[in-house]
C-alpha positions in Angstrom: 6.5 -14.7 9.5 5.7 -11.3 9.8 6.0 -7.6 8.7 7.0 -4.0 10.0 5.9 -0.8 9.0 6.9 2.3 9.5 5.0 5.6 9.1 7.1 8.8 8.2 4.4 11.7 8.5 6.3 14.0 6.5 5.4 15.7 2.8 7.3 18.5 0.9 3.7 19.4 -0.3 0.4 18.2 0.1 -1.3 16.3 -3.0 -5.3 17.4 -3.1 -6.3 13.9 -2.9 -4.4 12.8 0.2 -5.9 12.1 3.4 -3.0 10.3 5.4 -1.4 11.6 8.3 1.6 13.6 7.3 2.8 16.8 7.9 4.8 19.6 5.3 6.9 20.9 8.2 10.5 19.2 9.0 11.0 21.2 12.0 9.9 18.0 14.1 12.2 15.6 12.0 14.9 15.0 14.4 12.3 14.0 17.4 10.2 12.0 15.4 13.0 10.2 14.5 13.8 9.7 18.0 10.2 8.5 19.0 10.4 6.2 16.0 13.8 4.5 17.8 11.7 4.7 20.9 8.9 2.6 19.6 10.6 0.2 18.2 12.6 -0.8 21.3 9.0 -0.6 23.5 7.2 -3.1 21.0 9.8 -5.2 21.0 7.6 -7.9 22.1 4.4 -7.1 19.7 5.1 -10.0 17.3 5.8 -12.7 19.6 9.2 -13.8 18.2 8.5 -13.9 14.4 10.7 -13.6 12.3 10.2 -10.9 9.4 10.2 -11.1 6.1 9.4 -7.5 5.1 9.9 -3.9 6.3 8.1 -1.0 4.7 8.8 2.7 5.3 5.8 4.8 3.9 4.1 8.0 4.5 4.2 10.2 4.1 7.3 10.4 1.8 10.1 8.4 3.8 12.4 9.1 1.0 13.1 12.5 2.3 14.8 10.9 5.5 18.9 10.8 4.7 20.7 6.9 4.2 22.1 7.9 7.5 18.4 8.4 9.3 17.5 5.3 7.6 20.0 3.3 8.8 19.2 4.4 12.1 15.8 3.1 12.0 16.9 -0.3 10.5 19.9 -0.8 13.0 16.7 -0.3 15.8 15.3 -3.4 13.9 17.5 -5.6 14.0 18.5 -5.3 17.4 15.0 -6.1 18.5 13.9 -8.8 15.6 15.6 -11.3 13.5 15.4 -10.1 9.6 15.5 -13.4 7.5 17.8 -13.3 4.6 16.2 -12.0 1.8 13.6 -10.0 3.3 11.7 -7.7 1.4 13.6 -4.2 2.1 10.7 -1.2 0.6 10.9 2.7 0.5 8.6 4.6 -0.8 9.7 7.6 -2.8 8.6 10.4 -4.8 10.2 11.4 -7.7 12.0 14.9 -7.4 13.7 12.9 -4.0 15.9 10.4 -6.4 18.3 12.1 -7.6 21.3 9.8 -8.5 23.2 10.4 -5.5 20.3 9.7 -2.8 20.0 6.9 -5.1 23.9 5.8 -4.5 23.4 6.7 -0.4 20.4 4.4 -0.5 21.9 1.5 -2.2 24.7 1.3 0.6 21.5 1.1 3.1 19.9 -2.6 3.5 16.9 -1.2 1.2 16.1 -3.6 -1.8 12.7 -2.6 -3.3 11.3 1.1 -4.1 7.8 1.8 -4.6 8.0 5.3 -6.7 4.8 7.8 -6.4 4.3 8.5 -9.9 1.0 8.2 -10.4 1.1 9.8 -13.8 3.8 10.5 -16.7 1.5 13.7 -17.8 2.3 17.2 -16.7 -1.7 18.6 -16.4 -2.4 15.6 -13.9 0.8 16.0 -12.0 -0.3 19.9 -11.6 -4.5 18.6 -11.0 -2.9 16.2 -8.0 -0.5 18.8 -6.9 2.6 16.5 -6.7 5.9 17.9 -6.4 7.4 16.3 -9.2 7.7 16.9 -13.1 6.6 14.6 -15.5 10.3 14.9 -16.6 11.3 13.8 -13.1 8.8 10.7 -13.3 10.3 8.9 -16.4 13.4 9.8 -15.9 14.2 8.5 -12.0 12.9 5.3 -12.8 16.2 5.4 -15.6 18.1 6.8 -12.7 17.0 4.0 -10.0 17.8 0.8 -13.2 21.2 2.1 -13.7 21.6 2.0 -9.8 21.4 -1.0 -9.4 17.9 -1.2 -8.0 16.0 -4.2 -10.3 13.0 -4.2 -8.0 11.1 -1.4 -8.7 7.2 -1.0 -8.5 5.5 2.6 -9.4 2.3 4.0 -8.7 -0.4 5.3 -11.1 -3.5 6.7 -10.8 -6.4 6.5 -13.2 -10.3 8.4 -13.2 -8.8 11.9 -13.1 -10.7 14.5 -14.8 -7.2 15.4 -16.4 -6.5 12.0 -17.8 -8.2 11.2 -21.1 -8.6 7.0 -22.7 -5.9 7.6 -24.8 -3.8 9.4 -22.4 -3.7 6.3 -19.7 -2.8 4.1 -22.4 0.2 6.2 -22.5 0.7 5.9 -19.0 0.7 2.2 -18.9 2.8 1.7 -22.2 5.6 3.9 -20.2 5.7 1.3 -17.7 5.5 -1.7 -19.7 8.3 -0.8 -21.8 10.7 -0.4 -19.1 12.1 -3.3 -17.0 9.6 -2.8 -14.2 8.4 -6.2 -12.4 5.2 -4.3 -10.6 2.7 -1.7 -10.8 0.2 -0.8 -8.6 -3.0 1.1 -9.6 -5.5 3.4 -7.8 -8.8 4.7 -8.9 -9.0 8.3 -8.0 -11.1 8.9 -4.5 -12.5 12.3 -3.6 -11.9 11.5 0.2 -13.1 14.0 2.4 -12.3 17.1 4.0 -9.0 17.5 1.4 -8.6 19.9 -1.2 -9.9 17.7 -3.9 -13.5 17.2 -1.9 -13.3 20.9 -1.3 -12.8 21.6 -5.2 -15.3 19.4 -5.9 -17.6 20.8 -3.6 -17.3 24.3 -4.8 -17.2 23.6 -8.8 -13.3 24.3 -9.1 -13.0 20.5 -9.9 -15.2 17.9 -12.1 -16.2 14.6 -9.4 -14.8 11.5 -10.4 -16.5 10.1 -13.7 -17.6 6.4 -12.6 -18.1 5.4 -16.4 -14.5 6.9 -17.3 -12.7 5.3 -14.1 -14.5 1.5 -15.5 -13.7 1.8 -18.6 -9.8 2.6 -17.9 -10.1 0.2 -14.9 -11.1 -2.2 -18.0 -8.1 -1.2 -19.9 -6.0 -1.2 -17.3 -6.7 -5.6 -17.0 -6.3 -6.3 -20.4 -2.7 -4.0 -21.5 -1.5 -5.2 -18.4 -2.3 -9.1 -18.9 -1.1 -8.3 -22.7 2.5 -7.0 -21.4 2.8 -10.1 -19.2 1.8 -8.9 -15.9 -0.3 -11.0 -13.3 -3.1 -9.4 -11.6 -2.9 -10.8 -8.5 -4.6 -8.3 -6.4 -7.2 -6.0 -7.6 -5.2 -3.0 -7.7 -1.5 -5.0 -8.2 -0.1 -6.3 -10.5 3.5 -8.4 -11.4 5.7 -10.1 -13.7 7.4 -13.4 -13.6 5.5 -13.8 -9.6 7.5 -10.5 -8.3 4.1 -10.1 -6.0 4.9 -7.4 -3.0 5.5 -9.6 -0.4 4.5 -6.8 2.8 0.7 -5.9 0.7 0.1 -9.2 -0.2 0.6 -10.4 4.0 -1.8 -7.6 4.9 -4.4 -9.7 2.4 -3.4 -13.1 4.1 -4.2 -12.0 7.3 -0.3 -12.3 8.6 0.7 -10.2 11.6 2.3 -7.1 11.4 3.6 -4.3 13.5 3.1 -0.5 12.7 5.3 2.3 14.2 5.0 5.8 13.5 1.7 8.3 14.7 -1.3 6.7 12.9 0.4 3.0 12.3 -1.9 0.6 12.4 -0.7 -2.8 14.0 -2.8 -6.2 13.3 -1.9 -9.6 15.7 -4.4 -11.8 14.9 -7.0 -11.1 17.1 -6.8 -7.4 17.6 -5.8 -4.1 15.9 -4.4 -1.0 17.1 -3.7 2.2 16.4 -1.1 5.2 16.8 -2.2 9.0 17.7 -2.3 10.6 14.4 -0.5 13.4 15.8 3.3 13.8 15.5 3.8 16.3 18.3 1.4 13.7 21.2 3.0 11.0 19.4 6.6 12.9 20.4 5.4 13.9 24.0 4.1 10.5 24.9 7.5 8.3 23.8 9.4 11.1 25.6 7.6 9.9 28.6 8.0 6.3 28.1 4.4 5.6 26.7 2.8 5.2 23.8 -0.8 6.5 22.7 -2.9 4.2 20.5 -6.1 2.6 20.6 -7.1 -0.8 20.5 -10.1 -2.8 19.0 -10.4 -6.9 20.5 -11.8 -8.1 17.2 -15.2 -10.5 17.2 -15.3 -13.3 15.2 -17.5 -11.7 13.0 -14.9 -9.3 12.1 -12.0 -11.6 11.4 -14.4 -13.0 9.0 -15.3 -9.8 7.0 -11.9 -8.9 7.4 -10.4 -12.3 5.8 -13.6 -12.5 3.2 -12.7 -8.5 2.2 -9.3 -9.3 1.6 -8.6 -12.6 0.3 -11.3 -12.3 -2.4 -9.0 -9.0 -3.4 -6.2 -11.5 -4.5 -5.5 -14.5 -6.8 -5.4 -16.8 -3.8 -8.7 -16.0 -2.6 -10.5 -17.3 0.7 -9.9 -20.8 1.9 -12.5 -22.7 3.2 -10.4 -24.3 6.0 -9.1 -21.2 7.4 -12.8 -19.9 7.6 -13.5 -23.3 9.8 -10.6 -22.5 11.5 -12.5 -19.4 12.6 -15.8 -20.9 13.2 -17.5 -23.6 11.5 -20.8 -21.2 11.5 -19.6 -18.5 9.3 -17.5 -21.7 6.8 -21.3 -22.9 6.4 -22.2 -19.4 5.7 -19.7 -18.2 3.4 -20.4 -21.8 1.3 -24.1 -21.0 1.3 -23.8 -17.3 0.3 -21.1 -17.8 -2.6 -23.4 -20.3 -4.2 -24.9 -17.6 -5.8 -21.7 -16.0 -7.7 -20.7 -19.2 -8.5 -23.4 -19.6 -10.9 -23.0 -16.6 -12.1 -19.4 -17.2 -13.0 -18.0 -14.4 -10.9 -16.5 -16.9 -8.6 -14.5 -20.4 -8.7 -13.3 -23.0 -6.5 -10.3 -24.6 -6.9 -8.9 -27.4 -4.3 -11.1 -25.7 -1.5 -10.0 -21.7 -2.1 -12.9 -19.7 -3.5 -11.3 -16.3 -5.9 -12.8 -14.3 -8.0 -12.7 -15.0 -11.4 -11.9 -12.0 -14.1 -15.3 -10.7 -14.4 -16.6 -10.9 -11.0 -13.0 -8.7 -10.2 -15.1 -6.0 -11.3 -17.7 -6.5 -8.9 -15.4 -7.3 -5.6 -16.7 -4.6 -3.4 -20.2 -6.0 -3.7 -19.5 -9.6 -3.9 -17.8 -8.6 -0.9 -20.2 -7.4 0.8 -22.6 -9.7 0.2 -20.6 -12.6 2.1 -20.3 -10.8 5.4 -21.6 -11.5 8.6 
């Protein structure tokens, strides 16, 4: 089975760190919208006939797109795909944009699961990221989303900001684990370039990222977690009772899914492509009946660094026979490479999938790395 996702490039304010497409004018709401419809109809034939099992709206901030616009864009779904029951329904949303009565609208709207932007509970690191919520806002629409009936709920925090001391981030965490919350995901602060926060950075207004700090609550952030009864099953997510994201974690299996929206990415197997990350030629071309992306045929190789990168991000890991699968050549590679970690302990096979175990998590990148092509 496979996925959709859909891009809404649209912010109230921009957040320093950001560096997806979006933009802090509505004026071009209404045609987006419209282009979005469009899309969907002209890759109608993208998946082949799968069936899907998740949709995800992100940004962007899709929750400042009404029940009515929402429903829209689902209705444009199904008339193209078959939804199986059940399927895994996810908006993202910020904060300040869940009041109770959007919350109301959006549970008459096929949406099951909301991933909430928090990424902190503190009032100086809201104000450091420039998010447009309070730290009021942040505890208190997660109360707002339980009473509405939403059960699956999975927040965002961020850790490694210069604002956010040890003892503050176990704050942070304790807030979620003391609320009925089956997911959390968490992001190590990135000075990505060209935004404000590389531009601070670069001109003393802001301290760079400590690497020791970020570690250590990185370090923190495995053990409260495992201690409140969440699973880490990815290296930057992390569920109860199996409530793993079901859209993120097909990304990591290599599953097939289809991006709408200027800068959506769409993966088939064997190729990727992607969207002009620019609302008003993304507009102009789906007014004309086209769409403007570009497309990369992807070499064996990369499959392989691609399926390597990924898997060993996750509690499932990489399985031996799907690397065959690929090409016996890089399955006799990866088995002499790993060989190394194993002894090391930062890796394990069990029944023919290779993972990471808990301390070589801390080294994924390089392990990573070190197993390509």
């Amino acid at each position: 089975m496979a996925g959709i996702y859909i891009h809404i490039p649209f912010c109230k304010q921009a957040c320093h760190y950001c560096n997806f497409h979006f933009s802090t004018s509505l004026k071009q709401k209404e045609p987006l919208l419209q282009a979005l419809l469009t899309e969907i109809e002209q890759q109608k034939g993208y998946l082949e006939g799968e069936e899907l099992e998740s949709i995800y709206l992100g940004g962007g901030t899709p929750s400042l797109l009404s029940a009515k616009e929402l429903d829209l864009l689902f209705q444009q779904i199904q008339r193209f795909h078959k939804v199986v029951d059940g399927a895994e329904i996810t908006l993202e949303a910020n904060p300040d944009d869940l009041s109770r009565e959007k919350l109301q609208a959006l549970r008459k709207t096929p949406i099951n699961r909301l991933s909430i932007g928090i990424q902190s509970f503190l009032e100086e690191d809201l104000r450091f990221m420039n998010r447009a919520h309070s730290a009021m806002e942040a505890e208190a629409c997660i109360d707002l989303a339980l009473e509405e009936g939403f059960t699956a709920l999975t927040v965002d925090l961020i850790y490694g900001t210069p604002t956010l001391s040890h003892a503050q981030w176990e704050q942070n965490l304790q807030k979620v684990f003391e609320k009925p919350i089956q997911h959390l995901s968490c992001y190590c602060l990135t000075v990505e370039p060209q935004t404000a926060l590389d531009h601070f950075v670069k001109t003393g207004k802001a301290q760079p990222v400590d690497e020791e700090q970020a570690a250590h609550q990185f370090e923190r952030l495995i053990e409260a977690s495992k201690a409140a009864g969440f699973e880490q099953y990815e290296i930057s997510n992390f569920a109860r009772d199996g409530y793993y994201a079901v859209h993120n974690s097909n990304y990591w299996k290599g599953k097939k899914y289809l991006g709408i929206g200027p800068s959506a990415h769409s993966f088939n197997g064997k190729s990727r492509q992607w969207n002009i990350a620019n609302n008003s030629k993304y507009i102009q071309a789906l007014s004309a009946g086209e769409l403007s992306f570009e497309l990369e045929q992807l070499t064996v190789d990369q499959r392989y660094n691609e399926y390597v990168m990924t898997g060993l991000r996750t509690i499932w890991g990489c399985e031996i026979s799907k690397i065959y699968e690929l090409s016996p050549k890089h399955a006799l590679h990866f088995k002499h490479k790993v060989q190394t970690f194993m002894q090391a302990k930062n890796m394990e096979e069990i029944d023919g999938n290779y993972r990471l175990t808990e301390a070589g998590r801390l080294l994924a990148d390089h392990i990573a790395m070190e197993l390509f092509v």
